[in-house]
PDB file of N, CA, C, O and CB in Angstrom:
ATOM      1  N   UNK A   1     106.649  99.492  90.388  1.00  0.00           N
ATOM      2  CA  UNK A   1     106.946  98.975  91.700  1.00  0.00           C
ATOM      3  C   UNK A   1     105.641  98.485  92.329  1.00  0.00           C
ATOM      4  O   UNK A   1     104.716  99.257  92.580  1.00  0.00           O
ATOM      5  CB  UNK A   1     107.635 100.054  92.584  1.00  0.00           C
ATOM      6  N   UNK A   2     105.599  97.093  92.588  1.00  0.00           N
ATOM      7  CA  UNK A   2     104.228  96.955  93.051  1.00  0.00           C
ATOM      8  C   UNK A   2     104.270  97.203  94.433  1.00  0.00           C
ATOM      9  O   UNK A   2     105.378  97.410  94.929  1.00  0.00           O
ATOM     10  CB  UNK A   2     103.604  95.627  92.762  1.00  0.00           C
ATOM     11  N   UNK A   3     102.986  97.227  95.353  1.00  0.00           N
ATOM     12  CA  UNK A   3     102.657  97.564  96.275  1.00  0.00           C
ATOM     13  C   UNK A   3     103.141  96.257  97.751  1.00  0.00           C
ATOM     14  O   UNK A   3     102.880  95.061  97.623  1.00  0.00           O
ATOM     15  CB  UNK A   3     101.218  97.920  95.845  1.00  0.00           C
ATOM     16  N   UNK A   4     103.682  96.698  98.734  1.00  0.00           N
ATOM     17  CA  UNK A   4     104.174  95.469  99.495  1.00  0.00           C
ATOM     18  C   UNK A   4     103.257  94.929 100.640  1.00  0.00           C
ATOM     19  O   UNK A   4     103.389  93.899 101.300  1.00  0.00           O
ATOM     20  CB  UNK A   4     105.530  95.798 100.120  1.00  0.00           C
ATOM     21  N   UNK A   5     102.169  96.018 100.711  1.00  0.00           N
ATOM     22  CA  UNK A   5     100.521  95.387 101.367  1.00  0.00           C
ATOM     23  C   UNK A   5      99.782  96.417 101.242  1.00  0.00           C
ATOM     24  O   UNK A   5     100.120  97.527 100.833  1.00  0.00           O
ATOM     25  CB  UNK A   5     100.333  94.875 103.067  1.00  0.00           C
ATOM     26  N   UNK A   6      98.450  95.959 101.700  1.00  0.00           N
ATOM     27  CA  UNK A   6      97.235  96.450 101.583  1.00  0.00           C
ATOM     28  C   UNK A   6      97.043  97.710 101.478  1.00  0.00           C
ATOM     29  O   UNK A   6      96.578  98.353 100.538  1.00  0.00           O
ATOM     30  CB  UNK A   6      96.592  96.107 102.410  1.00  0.00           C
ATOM     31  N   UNK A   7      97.579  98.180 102.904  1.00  0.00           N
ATOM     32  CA  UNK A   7      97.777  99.484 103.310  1.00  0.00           C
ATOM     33  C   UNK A   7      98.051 100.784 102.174  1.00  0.00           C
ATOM     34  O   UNK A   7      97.561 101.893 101.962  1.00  0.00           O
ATOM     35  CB  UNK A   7      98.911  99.327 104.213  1.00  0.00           C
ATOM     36  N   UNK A   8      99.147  99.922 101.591  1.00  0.00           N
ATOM     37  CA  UNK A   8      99.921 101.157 100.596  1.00  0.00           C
ATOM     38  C   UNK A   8      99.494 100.650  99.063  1.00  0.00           C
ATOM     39  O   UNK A   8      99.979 101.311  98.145  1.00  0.00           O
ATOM     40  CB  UNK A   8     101.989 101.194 100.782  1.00  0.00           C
ATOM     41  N   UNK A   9      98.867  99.842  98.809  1.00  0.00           N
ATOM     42  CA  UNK A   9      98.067 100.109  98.074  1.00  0.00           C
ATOM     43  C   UNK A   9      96.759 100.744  97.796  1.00  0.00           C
ATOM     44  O   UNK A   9      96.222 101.113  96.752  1.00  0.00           O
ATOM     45  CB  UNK A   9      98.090  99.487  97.898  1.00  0.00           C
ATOM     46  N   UNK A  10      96.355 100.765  99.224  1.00  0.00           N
ATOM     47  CA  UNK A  10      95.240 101.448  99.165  1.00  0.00           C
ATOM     48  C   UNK A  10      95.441 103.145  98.942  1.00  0.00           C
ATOM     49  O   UNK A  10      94.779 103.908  98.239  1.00  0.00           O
ATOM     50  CB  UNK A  10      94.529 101.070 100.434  1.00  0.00           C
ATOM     51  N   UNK A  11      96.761 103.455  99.933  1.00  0.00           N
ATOM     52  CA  UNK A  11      97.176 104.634  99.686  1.00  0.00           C
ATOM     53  C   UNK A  11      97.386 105.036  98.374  1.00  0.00           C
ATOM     54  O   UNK A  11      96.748 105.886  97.753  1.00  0.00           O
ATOM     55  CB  UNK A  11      98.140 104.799 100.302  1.00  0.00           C
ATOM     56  N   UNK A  12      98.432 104.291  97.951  1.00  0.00           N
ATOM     57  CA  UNK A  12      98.696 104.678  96.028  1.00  0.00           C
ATOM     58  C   UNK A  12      97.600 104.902  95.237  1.00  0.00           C
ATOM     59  O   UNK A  12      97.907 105.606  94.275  1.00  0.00           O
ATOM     60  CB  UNK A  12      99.365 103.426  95.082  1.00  0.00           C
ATOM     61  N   UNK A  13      96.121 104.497  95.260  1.00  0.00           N
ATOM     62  CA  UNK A  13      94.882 104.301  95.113  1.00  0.00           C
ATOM     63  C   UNK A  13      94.381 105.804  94.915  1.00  0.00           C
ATOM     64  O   UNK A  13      94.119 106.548  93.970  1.00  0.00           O
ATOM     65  CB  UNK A  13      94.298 103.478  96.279  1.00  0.00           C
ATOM     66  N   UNK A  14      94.389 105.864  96.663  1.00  0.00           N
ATOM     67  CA  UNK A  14      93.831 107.595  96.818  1.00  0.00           C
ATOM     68  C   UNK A  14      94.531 109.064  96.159  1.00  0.00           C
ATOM     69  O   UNK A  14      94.056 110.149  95.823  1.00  0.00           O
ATOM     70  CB  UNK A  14      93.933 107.934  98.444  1.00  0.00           C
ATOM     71  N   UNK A  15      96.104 108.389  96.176  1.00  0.00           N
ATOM     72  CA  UNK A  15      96.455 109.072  95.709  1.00  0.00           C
ATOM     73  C   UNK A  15      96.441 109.967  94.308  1.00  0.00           C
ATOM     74  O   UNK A  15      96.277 111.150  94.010  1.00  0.00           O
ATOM     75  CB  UNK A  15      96.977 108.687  96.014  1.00  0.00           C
ATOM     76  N   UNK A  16      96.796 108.306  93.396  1.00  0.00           N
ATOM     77  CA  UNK A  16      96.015 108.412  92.375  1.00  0.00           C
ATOM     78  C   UNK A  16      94.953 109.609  91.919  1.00  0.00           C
ATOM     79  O   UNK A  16      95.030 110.646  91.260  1.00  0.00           O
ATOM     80  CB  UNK A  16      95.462 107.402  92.521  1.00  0.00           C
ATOM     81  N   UNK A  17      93.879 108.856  92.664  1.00  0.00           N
ATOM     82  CA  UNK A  17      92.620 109.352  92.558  1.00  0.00           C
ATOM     83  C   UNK A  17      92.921 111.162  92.560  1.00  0.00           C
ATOM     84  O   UNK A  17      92.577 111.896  91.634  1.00  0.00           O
ATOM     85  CB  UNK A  17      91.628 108.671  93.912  1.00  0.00           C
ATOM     86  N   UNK A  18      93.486 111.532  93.561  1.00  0.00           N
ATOM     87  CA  UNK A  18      93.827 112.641  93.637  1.00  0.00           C
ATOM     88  C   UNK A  18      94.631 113.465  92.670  1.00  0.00           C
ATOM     89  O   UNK A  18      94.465 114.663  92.443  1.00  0.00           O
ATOM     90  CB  UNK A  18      94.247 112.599  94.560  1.00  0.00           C
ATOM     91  N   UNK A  19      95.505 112.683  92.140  1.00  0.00           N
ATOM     92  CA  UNK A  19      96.534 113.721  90.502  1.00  0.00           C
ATOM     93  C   UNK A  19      95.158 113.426  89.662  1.00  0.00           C
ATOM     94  O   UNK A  19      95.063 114.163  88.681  1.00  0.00           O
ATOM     95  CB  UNK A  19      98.652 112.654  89.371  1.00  0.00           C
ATOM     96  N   UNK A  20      93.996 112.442  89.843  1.00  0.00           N
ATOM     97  CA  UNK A  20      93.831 112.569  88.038  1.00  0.00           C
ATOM     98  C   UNK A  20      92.447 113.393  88.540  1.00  0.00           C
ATOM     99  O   UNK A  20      91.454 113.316  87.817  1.00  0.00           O
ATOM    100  CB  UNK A  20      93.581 110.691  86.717  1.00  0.00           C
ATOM    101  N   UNK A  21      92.386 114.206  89.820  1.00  0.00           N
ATOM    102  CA  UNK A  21      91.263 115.079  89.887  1.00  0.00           C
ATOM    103  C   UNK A  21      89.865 114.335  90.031  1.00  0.00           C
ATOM    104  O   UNK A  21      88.854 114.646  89.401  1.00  0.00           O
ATOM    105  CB  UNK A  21      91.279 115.938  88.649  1.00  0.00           C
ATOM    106  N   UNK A  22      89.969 113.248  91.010  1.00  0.00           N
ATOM    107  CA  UNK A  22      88.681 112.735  91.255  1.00  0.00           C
ATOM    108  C   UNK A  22      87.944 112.942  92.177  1.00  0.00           C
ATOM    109  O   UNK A  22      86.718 113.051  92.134  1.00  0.00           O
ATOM    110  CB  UNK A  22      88.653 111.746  91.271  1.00  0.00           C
ATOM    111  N   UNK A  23      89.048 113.054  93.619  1.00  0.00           N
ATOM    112  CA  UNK A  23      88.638 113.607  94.663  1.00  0.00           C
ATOM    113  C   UNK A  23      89.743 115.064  94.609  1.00  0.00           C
ATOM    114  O   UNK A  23      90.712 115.362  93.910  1.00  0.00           O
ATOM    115  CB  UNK A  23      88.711 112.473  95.989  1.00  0.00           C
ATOM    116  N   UNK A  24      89.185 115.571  95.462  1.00  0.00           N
ATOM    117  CA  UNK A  24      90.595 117.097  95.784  1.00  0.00           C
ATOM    118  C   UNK A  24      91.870 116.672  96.684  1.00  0.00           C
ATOM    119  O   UNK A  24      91.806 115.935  97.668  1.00  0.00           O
ATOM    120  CB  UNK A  24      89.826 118.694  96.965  1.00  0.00           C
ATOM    121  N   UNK A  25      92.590 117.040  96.365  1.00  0.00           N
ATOM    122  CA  UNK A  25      94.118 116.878  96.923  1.00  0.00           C
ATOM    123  C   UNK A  25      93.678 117.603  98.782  1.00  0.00           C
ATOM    124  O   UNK A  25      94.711 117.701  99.445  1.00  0.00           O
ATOM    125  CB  UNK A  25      95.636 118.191  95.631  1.00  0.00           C
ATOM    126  N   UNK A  26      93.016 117.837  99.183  1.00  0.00           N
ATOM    127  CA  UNK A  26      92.836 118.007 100.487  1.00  0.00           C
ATOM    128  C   UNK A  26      92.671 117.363 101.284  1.00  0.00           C
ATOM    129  O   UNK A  26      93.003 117.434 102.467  1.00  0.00           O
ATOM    130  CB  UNK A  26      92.256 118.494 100.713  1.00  0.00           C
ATOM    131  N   UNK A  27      91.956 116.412 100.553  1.00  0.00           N
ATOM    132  CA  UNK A  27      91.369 115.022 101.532  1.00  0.00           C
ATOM    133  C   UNK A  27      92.537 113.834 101.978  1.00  0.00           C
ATOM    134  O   UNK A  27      92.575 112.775 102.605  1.00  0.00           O
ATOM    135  CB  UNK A  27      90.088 114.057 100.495  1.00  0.00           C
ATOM    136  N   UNK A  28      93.338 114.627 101.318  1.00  0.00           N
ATOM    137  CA  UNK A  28      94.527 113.509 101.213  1.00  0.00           C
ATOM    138  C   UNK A  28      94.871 113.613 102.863  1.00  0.00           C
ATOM    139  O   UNK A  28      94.540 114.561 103.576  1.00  0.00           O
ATOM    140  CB  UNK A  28      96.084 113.982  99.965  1.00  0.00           C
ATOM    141  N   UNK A  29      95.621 112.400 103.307  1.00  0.00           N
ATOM    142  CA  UNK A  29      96.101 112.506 104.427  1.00  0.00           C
ATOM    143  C   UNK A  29      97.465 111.329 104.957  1.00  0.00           C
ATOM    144  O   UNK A  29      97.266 110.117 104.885  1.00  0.00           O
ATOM    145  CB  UNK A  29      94.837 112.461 105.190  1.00  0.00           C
ATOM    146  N   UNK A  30      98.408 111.728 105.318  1.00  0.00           N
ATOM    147  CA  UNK A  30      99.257 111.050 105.295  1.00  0.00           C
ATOM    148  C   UNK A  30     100.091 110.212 104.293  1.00  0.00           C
ATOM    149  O   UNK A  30     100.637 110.956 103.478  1.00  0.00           O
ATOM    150  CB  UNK A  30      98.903 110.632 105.909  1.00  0.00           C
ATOM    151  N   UNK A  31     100.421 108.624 104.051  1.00  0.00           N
ATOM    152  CA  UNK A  31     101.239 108.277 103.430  1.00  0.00           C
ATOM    153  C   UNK A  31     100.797 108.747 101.653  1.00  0.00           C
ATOM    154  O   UNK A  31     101.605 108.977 100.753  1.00  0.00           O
ATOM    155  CB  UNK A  31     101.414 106.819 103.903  1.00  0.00           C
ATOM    156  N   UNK A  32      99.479 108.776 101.575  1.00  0.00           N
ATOM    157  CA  UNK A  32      98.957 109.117 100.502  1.00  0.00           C
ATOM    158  C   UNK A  32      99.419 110.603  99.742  1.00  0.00           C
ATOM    159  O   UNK A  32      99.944 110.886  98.665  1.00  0.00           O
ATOM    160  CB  UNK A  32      97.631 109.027 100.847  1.00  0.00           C
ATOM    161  N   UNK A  33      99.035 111.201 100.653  1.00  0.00           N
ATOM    162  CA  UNK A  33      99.163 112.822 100.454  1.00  0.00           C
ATOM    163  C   UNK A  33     100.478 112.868 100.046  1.00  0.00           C
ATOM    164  O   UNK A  33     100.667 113.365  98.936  1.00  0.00           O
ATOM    165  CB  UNK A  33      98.904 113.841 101.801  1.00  0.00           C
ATOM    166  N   UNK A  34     101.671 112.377 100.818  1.00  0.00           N
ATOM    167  CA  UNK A  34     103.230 112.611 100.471  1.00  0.00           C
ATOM    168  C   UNK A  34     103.299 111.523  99.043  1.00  0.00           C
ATOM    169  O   UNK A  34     104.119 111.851  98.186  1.00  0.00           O
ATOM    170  CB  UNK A  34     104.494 112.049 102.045  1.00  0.00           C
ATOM    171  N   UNK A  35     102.515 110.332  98.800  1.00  0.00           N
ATOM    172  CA  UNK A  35     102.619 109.736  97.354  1.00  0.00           C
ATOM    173  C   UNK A  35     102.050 110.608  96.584  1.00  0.00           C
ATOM    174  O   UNK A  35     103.081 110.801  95.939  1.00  0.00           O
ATOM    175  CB  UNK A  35     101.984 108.399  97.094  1.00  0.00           C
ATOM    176  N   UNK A  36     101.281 111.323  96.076  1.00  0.00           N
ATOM    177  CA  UNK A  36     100.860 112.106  95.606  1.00  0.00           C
ATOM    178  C   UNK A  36     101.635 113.289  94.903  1.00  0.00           C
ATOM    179  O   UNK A  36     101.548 113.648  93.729  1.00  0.00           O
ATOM    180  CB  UNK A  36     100.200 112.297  96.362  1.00  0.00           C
ATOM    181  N   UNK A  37     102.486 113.850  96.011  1.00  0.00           N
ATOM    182  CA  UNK A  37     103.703 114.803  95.555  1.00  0.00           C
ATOM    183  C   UNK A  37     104.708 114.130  95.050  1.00  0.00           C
ATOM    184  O   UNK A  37     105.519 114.702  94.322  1.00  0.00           O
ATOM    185  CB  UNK A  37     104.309 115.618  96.603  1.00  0.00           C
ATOM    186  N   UNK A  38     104.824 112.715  95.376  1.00  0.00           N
ATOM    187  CA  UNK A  38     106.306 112.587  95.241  1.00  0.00           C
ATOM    188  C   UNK A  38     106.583 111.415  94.054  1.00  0.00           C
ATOM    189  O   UNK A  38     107.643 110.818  93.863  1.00  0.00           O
ATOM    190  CB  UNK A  38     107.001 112.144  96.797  1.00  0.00           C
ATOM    191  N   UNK A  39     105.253 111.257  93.280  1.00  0.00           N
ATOM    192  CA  UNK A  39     105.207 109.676  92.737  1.00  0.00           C
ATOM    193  C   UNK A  39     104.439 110.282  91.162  1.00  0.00           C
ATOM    194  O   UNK A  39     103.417 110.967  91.122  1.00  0.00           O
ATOM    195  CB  UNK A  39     103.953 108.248  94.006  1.00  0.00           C
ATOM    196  N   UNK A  40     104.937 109.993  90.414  1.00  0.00           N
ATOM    197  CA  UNK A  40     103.990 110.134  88.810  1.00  0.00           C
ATOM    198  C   UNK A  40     102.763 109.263  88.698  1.00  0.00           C
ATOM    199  O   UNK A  40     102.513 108.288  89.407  1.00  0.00           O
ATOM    200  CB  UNK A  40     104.938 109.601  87.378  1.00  0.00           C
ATOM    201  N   UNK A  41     102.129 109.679  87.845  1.00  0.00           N
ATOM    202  CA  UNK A  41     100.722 108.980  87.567  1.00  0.00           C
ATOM    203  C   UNK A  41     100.996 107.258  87.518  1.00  0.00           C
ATOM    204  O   UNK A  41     100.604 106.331  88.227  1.00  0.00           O
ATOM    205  CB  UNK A  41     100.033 109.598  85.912  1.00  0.00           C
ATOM    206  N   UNK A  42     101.672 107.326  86.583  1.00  0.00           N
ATOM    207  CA  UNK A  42     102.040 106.011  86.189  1.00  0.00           C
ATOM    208  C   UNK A  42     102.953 104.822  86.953  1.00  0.00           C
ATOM    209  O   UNK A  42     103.293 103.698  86.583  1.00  0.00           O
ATOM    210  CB  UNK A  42     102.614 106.281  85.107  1.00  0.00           C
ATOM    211  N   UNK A  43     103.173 105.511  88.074  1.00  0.00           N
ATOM    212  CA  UNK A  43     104.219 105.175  89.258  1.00  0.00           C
ATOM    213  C   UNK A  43     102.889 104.689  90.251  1.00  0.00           C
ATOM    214  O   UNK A  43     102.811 103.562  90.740  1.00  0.00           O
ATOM    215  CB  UNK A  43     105.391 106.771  89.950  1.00  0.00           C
ATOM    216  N   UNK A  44     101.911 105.727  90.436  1.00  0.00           N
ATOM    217  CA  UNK A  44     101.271 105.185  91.247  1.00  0.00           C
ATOM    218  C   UNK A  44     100.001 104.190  90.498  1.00  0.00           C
ATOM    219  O   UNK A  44      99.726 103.182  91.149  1.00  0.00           O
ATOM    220  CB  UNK A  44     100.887 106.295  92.144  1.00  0.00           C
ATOM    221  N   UNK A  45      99.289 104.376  89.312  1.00  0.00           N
ATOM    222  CA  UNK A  45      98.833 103.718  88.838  1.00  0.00           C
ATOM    223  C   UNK A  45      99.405 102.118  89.121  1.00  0.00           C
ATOM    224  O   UNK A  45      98.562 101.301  89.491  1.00  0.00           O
ATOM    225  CB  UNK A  45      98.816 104.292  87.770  1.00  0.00           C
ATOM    226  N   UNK A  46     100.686 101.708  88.969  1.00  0.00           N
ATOM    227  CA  UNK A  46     101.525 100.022  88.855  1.00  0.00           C
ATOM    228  C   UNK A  46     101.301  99.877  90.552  1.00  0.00           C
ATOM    229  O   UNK A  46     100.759  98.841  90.937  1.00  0.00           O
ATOM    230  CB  UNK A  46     103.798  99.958  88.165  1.00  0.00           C
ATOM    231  N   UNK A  47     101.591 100.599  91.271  1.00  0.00           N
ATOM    232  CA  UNK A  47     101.111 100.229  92.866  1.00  0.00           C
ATOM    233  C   UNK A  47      99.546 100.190  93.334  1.00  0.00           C
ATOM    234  O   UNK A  47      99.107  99.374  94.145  1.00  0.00           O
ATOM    235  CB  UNK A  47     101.749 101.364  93.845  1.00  0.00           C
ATOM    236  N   UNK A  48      98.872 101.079  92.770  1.00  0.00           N
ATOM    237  CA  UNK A  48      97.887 100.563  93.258  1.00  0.00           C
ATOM    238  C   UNK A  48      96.553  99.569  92.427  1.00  0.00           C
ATOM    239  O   UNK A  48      95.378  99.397  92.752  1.00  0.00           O
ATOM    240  CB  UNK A  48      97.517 101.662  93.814  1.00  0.00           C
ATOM    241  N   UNK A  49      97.268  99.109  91.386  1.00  0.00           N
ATOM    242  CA  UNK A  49      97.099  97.836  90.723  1.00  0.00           C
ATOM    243  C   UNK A  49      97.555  96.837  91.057  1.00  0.00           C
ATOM    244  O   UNK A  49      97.537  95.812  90.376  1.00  0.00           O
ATOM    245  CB  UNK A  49      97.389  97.796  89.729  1.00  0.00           C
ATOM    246  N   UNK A  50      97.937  96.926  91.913  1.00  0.00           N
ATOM    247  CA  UNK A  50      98.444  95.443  92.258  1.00  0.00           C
ATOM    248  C   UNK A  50      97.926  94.561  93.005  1.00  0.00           C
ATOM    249  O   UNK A  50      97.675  94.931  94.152  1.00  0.00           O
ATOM    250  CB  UNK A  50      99.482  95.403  92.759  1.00  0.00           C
ATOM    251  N   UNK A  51      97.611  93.204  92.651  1.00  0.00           N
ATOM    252  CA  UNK A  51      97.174  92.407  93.359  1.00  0.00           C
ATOM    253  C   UNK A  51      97.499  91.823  95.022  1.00  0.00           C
ATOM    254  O   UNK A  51      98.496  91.406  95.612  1.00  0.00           O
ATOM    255  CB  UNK A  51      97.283  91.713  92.562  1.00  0.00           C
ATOM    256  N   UNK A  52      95.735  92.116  95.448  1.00  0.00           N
ATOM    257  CA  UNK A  52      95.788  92.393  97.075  1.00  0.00           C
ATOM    258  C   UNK A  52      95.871  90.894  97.691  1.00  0.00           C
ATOM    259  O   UNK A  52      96.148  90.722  98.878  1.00  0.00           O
ATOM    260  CB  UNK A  52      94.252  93.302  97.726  1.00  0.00           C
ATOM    261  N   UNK A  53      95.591  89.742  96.735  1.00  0.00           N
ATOM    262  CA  UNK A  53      95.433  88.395  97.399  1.00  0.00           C
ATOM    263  C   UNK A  53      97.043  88.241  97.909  1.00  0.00           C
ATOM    264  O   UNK A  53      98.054  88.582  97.294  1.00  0.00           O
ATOM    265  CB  UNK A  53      94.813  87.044  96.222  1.00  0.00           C
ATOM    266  N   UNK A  54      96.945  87.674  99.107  1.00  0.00           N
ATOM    267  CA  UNK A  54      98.575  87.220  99.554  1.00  0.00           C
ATOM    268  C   UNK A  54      99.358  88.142 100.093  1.00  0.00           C
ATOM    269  O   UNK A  54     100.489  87.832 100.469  1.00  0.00           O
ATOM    270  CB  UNK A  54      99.461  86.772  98.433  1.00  0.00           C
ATOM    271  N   UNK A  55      98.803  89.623 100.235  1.00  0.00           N
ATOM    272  CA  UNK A  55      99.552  90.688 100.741  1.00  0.00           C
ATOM    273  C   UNK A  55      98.798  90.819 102.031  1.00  0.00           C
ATOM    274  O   UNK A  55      97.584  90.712 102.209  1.00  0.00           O
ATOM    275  CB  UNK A  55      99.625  92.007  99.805  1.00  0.00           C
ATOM    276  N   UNK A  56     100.159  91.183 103.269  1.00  0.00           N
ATOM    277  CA  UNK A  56      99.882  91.323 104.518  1.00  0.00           C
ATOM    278  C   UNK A  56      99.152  93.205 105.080  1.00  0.00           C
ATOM    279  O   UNK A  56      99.872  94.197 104.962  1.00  0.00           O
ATOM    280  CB  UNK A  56     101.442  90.826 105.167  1.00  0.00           C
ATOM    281  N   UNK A  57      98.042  93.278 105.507  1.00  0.00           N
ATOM    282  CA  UNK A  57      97.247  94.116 106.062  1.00  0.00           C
ATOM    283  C   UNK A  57      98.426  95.285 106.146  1.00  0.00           C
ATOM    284  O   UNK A  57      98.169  96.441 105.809  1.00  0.00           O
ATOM    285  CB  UNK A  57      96.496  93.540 107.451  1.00  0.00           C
ATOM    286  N   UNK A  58      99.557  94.946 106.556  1.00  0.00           N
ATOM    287  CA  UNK A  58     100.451  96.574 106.717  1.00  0.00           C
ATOM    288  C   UNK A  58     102.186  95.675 106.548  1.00  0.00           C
ATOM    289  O   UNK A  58     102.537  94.576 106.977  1.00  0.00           O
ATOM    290  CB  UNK A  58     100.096  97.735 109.016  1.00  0.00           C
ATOM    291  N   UNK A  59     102.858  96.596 105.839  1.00  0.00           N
ATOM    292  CA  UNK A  59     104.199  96.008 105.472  1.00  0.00           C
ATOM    293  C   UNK A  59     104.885  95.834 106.938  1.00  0.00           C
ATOM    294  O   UNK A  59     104.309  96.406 107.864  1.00  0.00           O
ATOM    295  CB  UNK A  59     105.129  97.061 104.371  1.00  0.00           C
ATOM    296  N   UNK A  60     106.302  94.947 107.290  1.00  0.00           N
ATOM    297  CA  UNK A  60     106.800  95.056 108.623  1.00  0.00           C
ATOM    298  C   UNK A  60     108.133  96.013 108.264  1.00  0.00           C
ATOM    299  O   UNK A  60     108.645  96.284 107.178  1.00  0.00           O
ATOM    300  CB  UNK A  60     107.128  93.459 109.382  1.00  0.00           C
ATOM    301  N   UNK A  61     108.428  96.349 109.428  1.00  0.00           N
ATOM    302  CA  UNK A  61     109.075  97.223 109.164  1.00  0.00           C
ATOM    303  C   UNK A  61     110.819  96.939 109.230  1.00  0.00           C
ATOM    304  O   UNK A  61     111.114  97.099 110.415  1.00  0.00           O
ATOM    305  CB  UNK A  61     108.510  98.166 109.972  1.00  0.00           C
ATOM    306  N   UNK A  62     111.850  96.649 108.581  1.00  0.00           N
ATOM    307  CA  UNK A  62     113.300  95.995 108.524  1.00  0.00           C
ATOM    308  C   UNK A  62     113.987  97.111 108.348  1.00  0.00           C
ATOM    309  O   UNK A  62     115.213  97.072 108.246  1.00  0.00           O
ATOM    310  CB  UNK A  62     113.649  94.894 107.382  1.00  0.00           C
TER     311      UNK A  62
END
């Protein structure tokens, strides 16, 4: 599932970072922290790979 802006890619990112033990799961905070619990490696790996050109600063909300 790719990422639908910046924002939550950046989150999927930290999150990341956090299952594969780069930073500590403490630092986490918000949308990240709940991706983290709720998303597999490889779930968040495809989101926060995704290309940032053309994606809006924060998704709108529908």
């Amino acid at each position: 599932m790719p990422a639908k802006s910046k924002a939550q890619q950046k989150a999927a990112g930290a999150a990341l970072a956090a299952k594969r033990g780069d930073i500590p799961k403490s630092e986490l905070k918000g949308a990240s922290k709940s991706m983290a619990k709720s998303m597999s490696e490889k779930e968040l790996h495809d989101m926060a790979s995704t290309k940032r050109k053309g994606k809006p600063q924060h998704a709108t909300k529908h």
